[in-house]
C-alpha positions as CSV (number, residue, x, y, z in Angstrom):
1,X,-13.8,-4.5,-28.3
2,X,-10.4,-5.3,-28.7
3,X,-8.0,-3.4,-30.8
4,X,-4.3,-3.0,-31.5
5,X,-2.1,-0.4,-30.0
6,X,1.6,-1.3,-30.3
7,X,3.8,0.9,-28.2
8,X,5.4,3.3,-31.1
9,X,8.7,4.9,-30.0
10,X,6.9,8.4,-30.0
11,X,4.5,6.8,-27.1
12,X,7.8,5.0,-25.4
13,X,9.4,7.9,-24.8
14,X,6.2,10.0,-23.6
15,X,5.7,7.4,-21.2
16,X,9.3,7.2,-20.0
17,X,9.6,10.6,-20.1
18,X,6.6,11.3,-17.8
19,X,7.5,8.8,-15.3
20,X,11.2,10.2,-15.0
21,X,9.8,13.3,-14.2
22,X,7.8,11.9,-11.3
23,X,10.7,10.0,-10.3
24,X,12.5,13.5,-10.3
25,X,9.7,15.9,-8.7
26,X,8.4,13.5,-6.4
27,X,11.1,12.2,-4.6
28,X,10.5,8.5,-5.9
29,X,13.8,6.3,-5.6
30,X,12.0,3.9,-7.9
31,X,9.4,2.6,-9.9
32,X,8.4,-1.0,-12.3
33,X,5.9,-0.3,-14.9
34,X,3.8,-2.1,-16.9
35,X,1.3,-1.7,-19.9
36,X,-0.7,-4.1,-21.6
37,X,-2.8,-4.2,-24.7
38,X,-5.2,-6.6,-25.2
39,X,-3.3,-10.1,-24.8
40,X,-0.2,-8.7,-25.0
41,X,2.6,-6.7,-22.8
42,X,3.6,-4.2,-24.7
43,X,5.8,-2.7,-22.2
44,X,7.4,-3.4,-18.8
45,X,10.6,-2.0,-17.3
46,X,11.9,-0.5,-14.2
47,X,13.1,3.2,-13.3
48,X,15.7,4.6,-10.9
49,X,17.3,2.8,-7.7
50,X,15.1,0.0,-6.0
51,X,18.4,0.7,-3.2
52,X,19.3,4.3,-2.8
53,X,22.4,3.0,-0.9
54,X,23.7,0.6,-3.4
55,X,22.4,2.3,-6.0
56,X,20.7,-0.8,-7.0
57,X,18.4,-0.5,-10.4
58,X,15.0,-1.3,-10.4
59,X,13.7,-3.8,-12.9
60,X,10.3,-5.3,-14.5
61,X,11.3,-8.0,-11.9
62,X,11.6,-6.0,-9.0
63,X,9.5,-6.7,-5.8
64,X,7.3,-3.8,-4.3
65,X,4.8,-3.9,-2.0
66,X,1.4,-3.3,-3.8
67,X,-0.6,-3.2,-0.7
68,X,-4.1,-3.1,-1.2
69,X,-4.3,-4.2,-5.0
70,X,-3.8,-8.0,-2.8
71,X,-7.9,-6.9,-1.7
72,X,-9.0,-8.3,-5.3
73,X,-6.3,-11.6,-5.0
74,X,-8.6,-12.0,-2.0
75,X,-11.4,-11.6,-3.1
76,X,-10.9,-13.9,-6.2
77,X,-9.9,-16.5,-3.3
78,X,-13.1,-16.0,-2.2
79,X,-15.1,-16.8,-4.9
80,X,-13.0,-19.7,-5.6
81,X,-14.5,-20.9,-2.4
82,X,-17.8,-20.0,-3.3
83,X,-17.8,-21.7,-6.7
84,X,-16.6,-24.7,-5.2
85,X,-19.5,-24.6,-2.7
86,X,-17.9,-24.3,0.2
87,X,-19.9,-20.9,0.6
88,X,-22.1,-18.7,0.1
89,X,-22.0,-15.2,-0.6
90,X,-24.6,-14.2,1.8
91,X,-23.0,-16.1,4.9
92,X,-22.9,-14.8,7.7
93,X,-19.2,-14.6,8.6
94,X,-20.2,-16.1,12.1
95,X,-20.9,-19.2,10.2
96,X,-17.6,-19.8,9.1
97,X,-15.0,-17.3,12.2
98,X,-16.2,-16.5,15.7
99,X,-16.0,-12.5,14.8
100,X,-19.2,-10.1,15.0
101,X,-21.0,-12.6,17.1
102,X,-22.0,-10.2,19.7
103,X,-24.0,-8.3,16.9
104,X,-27.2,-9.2,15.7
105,X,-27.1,-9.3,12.4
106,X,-23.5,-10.6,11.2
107,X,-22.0,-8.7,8.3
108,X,-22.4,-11.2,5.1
109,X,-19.4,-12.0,3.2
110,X,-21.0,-9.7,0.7
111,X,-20.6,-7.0,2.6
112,X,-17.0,-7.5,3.9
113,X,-15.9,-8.2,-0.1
114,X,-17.9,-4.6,-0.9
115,X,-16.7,-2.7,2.4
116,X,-20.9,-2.4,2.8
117,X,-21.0,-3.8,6.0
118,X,-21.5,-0.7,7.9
119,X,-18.1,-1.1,9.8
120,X,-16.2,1.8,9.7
121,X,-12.6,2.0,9.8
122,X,-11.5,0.6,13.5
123,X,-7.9,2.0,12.9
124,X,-5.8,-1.4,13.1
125,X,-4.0,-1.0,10.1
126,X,-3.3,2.4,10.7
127,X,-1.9,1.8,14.7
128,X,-0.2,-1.8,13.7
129,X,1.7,-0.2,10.7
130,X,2.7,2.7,12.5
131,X,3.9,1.1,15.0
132,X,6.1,-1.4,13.3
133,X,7.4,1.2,11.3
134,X,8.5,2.9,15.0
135,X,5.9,5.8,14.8
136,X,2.8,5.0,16.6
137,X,3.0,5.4,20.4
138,X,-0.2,4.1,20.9
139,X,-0.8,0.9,23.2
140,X,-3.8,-0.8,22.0
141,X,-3.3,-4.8,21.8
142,X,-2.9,-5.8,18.8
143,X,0.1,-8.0,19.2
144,X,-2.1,-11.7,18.8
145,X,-5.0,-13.1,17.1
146,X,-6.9,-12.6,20.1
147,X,-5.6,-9.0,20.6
148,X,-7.4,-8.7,17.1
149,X,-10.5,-10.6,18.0
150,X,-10.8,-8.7,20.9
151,X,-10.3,-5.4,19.3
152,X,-12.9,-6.4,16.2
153,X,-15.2,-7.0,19.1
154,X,-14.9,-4.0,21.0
155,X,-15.5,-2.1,17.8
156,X,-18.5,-3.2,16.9
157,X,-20.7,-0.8,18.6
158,X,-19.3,1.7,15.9
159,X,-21.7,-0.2,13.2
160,X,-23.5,2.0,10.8
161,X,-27.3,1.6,9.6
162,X,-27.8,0.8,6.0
163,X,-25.7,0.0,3.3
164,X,-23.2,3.1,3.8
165,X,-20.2,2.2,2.3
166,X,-17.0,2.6,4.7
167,X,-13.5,1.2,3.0
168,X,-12.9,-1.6,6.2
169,X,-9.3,-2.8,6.2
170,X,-10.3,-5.4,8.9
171,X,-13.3,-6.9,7.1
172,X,-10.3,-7.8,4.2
173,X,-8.4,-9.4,7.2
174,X,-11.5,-11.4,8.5
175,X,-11.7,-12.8,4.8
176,X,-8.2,-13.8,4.5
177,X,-8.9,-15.9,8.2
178,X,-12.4,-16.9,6.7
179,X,-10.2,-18.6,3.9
180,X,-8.1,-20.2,6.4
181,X,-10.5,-21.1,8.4
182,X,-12.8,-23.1,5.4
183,X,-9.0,-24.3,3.5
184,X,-6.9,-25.2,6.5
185,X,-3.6,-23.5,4.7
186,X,-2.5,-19.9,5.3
187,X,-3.9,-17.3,3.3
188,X,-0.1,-17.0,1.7
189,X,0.2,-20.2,1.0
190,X,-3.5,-20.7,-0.2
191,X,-2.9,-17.5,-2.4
192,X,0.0,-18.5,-3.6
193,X,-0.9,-22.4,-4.5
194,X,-4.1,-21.7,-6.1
195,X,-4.2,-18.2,-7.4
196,X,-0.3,-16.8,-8.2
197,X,1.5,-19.8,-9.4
198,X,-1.6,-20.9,-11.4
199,X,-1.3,-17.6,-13.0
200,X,2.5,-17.3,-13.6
201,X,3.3,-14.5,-10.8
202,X,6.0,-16.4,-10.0
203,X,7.6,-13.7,-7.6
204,X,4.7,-12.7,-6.1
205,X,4.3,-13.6,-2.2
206,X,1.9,-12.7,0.3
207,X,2.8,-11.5,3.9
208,X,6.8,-11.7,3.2
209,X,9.5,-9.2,4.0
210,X,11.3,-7.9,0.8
211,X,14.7,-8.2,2.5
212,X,14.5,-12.0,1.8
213,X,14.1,-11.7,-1.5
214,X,17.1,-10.7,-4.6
215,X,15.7,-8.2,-6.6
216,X,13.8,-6.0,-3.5
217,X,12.3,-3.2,-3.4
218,X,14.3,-0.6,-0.1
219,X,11.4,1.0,1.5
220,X,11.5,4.6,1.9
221,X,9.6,7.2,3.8
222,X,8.8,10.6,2.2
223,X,9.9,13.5,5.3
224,X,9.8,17.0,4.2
225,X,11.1,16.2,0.7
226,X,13.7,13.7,2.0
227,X,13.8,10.1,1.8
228,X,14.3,8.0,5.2
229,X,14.9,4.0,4.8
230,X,12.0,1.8,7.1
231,X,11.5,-1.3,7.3
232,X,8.4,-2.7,5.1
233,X,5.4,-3.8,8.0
234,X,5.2,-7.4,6.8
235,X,4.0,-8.4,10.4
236,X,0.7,-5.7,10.1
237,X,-0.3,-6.8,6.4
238,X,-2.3,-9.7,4.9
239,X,-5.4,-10.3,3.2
240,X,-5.9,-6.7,3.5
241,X,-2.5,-5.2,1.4
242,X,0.1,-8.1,1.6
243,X,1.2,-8.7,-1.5
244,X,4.6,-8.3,-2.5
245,X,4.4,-8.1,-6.7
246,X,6.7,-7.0,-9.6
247,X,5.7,-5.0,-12.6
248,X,5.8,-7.8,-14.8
249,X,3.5,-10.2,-12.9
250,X,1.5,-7.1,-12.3
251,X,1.4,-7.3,-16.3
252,X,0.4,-11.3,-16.0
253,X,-2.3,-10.2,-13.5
254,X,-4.0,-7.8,-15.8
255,X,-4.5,-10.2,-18.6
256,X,-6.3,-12.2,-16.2
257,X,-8.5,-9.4,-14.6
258,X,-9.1,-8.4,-18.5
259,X,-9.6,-12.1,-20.2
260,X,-9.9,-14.2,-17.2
261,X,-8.6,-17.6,-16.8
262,X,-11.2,-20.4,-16.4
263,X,-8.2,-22.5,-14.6
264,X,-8.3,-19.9,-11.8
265,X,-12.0,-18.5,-11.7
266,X,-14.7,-18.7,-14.0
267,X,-15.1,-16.1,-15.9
268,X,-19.0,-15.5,-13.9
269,X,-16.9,-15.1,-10.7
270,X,-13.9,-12.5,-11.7
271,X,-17.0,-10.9,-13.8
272,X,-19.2,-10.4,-10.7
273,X,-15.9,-9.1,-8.3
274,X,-15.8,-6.1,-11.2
275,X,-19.4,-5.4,-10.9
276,X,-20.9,-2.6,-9.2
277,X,-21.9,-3.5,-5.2
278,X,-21.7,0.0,-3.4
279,X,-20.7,3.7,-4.5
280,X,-17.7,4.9,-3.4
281,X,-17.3,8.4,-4.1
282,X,-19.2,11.0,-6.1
283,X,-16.9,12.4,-8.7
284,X,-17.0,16.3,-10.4
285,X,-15.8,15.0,-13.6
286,X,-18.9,12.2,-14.5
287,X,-20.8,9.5,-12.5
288,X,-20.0,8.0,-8.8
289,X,-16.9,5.9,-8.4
290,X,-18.5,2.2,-7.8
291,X,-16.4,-0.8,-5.6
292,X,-16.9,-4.1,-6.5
293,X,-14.9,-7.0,-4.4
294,X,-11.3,-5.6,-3.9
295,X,-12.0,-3.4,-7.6
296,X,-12.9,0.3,-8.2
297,X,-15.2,1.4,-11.7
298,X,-15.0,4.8,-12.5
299,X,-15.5,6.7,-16.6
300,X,-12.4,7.6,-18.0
301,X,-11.4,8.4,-21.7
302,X,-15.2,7.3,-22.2
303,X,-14.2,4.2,-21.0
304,X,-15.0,2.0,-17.9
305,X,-11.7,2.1,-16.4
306,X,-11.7,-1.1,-13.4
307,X,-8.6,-0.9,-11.1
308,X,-7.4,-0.4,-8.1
309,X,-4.8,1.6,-5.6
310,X,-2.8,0.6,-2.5
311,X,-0.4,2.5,0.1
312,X,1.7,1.0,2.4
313,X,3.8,4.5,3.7
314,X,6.8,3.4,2.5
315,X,5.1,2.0,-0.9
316,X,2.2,2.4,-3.3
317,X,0.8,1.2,-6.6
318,X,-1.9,1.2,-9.2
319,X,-3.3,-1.7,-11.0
320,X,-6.1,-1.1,-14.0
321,X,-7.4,-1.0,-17.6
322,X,-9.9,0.3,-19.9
323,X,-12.6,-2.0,-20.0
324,X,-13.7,-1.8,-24.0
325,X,-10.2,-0.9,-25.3
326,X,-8.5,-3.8,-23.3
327,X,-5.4,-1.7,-22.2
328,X,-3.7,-1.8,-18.7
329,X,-1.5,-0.3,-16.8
330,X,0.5,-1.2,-13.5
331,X,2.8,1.1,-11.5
332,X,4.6,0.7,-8.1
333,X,7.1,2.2,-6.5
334,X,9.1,1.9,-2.7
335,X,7.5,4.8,-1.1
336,X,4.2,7.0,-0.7
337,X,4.4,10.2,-2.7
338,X,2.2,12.8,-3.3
339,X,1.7,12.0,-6.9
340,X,0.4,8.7,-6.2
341,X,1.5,6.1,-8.9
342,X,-3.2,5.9,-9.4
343,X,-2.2,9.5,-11.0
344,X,0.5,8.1,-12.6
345,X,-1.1,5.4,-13.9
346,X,-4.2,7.5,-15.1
347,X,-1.4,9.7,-17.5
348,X,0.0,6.4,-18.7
349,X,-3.0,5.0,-20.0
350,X,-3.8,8.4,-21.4
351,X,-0.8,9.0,-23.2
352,X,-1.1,5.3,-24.8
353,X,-4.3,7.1,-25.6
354,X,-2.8,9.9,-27.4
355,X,-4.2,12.3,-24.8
356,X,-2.5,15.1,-22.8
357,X,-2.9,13.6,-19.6
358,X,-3.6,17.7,-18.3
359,X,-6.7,17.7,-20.5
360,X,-8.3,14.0,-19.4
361,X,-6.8,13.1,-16.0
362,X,-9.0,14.7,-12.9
363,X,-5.7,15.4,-11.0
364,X,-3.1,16.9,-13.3
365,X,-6.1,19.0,-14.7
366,X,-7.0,20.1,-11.5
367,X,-3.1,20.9,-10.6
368,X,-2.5,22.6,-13.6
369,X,-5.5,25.0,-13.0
370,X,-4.7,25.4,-10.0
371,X,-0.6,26.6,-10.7
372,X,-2.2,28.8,-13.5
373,X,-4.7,31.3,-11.3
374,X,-2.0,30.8,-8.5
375,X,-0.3,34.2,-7.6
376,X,-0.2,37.9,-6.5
377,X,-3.6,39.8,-7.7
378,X,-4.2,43.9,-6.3
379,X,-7.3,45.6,-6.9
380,X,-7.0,49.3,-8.2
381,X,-4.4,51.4,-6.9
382,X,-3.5,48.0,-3.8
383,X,-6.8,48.7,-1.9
384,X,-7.1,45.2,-2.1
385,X,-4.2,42.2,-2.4
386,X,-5.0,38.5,-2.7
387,X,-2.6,36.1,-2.4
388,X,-3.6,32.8,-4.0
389,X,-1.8,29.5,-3.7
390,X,-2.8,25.6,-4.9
391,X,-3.4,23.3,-2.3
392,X,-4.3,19.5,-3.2
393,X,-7.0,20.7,-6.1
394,X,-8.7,24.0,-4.0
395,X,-6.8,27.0,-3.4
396,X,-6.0,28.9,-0.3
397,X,-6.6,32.6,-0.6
398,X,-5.4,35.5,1.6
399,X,-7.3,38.9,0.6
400,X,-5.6,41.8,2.6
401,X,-7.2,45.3,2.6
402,X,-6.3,48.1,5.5
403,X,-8.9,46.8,7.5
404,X,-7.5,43.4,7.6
405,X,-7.3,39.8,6.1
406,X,-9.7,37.2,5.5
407,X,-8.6,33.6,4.4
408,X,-11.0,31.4,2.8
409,X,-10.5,28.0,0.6
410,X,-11.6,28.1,-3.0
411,X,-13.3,24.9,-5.0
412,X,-12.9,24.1,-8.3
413,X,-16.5,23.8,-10.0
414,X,-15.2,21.2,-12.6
415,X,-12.4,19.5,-13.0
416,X,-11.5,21.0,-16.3
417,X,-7.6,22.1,-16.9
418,X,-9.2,25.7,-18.6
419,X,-12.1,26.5,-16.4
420,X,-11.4,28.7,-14.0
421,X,-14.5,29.0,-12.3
422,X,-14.1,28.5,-8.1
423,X,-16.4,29.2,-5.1
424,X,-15.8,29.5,-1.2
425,X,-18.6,29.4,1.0
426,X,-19.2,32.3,3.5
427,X,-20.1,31.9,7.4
428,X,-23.8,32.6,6.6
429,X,-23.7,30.0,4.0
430,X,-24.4,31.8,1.1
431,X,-22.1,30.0,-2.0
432,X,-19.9,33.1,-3.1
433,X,-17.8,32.9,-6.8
434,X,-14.7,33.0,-7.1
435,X,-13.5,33.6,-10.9
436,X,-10.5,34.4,-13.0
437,X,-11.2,36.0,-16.7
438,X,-8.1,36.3,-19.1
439,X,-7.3,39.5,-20.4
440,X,-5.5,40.4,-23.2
441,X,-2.3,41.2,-22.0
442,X,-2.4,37.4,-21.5
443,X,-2.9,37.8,-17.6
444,X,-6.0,37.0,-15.4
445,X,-8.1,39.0,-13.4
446,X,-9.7,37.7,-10.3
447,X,-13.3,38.4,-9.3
448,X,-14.4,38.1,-5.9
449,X,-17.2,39.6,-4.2
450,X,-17.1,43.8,-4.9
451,X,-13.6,43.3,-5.9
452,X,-11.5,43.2,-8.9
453,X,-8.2,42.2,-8.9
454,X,-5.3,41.9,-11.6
455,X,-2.7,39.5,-11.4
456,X,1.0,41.3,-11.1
457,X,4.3,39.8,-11.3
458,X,4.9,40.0,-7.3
């Protein structure tokens, strides 16, 4: 269903209002965004300094690391592969790469595409790129290709039964060697020879180091509200998160993950990587988020909204669209804030929506309850004081009485911005409410257990 939704000033200026703010609040030096409708961009620009120290501006053309939004570039190099018959689906990868031999049943290509192959994170990624980015101490080898093999191997007693879905950084590294291996080019320059140029991402680059490149993103760390330059860990990224992309060919890639291009993949291929393989996460605001093959499906604005998000430590982004209405959104920016630019790009698509991004987006919902409720509450005449703070979508409570304190953690029961309905769960197990009721002074009161508590100014 496609429809048109040009990008009226009133809905510019939301949009560029709201990310300046998260620019702002966040700490974000910088940030390229992108929105699409149907088959065409209706907006693309950049935000803030893409160089803190020269003050350099970001623009729709400049690079950011988009980390692991390059899982579904993979994964369409993949199935290009497989529709050209060079394999199957349900290979074996010890077919095609001597890795998981010593097991007895080798994880499929399936099941490294859908992260179902009941390998659980083996912590590469996370010791490589903290090491090249000069804070990992740790000395595990994982300087070589063999020092990988090796540490693959040595890992695989860690296999899960079943299906169980585990998000596996390394099984997106075996599939960009299994594409070497069956091509004979490098998964950068197989990427960018059959699937970037052919598309028209003509800045994108896999495994490169934004310093070589005009029009860069500087990467930044996020320390206690403060921004520290790094360097960007080209040498511990590949199939897995390598992709260096700009908000306009971020733009290009979303028509083709919306309309496909035959040229590239049929549409049966890019079609079956958005399909549902394994459920990711179970969700209080609707059904399960599902993974496909380097894609996330989750509802949203009654929608099917296919993306997904990447971070690198010193940069994130967000790559999706609405699956009926055929509107897109991409957002990246050098560094790894708490707001990640998947919130970001949630608001966006809502606010091309005409919705208040507080009312339909699980996080700012849950953060605006949360600031709400947040505060001093005392029981009649102080016998009891609870001190309530937000904390990532729960809230920490302190409730002091003369006989002491007790601090518990408080979960939302749904995701809505007005309900303010929470629970804690109690050392015997027994699932005790926590509530707030407005009152008509236009405060809240705060029930807990015997007590009831009235929120003051202090």
């Amino acid at each position: 269903m496609s429809r048109s939704c040009t990008l009226d000033p009133e809905t510019r200026d939301a949009v560029e209002s709201f990310v300046g703010e998260w620019l702002t609040d966040e700490t974000v030096p910088s940030a390229g965004v992108a929105l699409v409708d149907g088959d065409d961009i209706v907006y693309v620009d950049g935000f803030g300094a893409r160089g803190l120290e020269s003050n350099a501006p970001a623009t729709p053309d400049t690079l950011y690391g988009v980390a692991s939004i390059t899982k579904s570039v993979a994964a369409t190099s993949v199935l290009q592969l497989v529709d050209d018959g060079h394999l199957s689906l349900s290979d074996p990868v010890t077919e095609h790469l001597p890795y998981f031999e010593e097991l007895a049943e080798s994880p499929t290509v399936h099941e490294l595409l859908s992260h179902t192959s009941g390998m659980p994170s083996d912590g590469a990624s996370v010791t490589l790129i903290a090491r090249l980015l000069g804070e990992g101490t740790e000395t595990a080898p994982l300087s070589s290709d063999a020092d990988f093999r090796r540490h693959v191997r040595e890992s695989t007693d860690e296999r899960a039964a079943g299906e169980r879905f585990f998000y596996y950084n390394t099984g997106y590294t075996v599939l960009g060697k299994l594409v070497e291996a069956i091509d004979g080019r490098s998964f950068p320059e197989y990427t960018r020879e059959e699937v970037l140029a052919p598309l028209g991402m003509d800045r994108s680059v896999v495994r490169a180091d934004p310093r070589d490149y005009d029009d860069a993103m500087t990467p930044y760390r996020v320390e206690d509200g403060e921004l520290t330059r790094a360097d960007y860990p080209v040498k511990g990224v590949g199939a897995a998160g390598g992709m260096l992309s700009t908000a306009r060919d971020l733009a290009t890639y979303l028509q083709f993950a919306m309309h496909g291009d035959e040229s590239v993949l049929p549409d049966a291929q890019r079609e079956l990587a958005q399909a549902t393989h394994a459920t990711r996460t179970e969700r209080l605001d609707g059904p399960a988020e599902r993974y496909g093959y380097g894609w996330m499906r989750r509802s949203f604005l009654d929608d099917v909204l296919v993306g997904h998000s990447g971070t690198l430590t010193v940069t994130s982004a967000y790559l999706g669209f609405l699956e009926d209405r055929e509107v897109g959104v991409a957002v990246a920016c050098n560094t790894a804030p708490d707001v990640h630019p998947m919130y970001v790009g949630h608001a966006l698509l809502a606010l091309v929506e005409s919705e208040d991004p507080e009312d339909v987006v699980s996080f700012y919902a849950l953060r605006a309850k949360c600031r709400r409720v947040a505060g001093t509450y005392k029981s009649f005449r102080s016998a009891a004081t609870a001190d309530i703070e937000p904390a990532d979508g729960n809230l920490d409570v302190t409730l002091s009485t003369a006989l002491g304190e007790e601090t518990l953690t408080a979960f939302p029961e749904t995701t809505a911005r007005d309900d303010y309905q929470f629970y804690t769960v109690s050392a015997g197990g027994d699932r005790v409410p926590l509530t707030f009721e407005p009152t008509d002074s236009g405060g809240l009161d705060c029930y807990y257990r015997r007590w009831r508590l009235h929120e003051t100014s202090g």
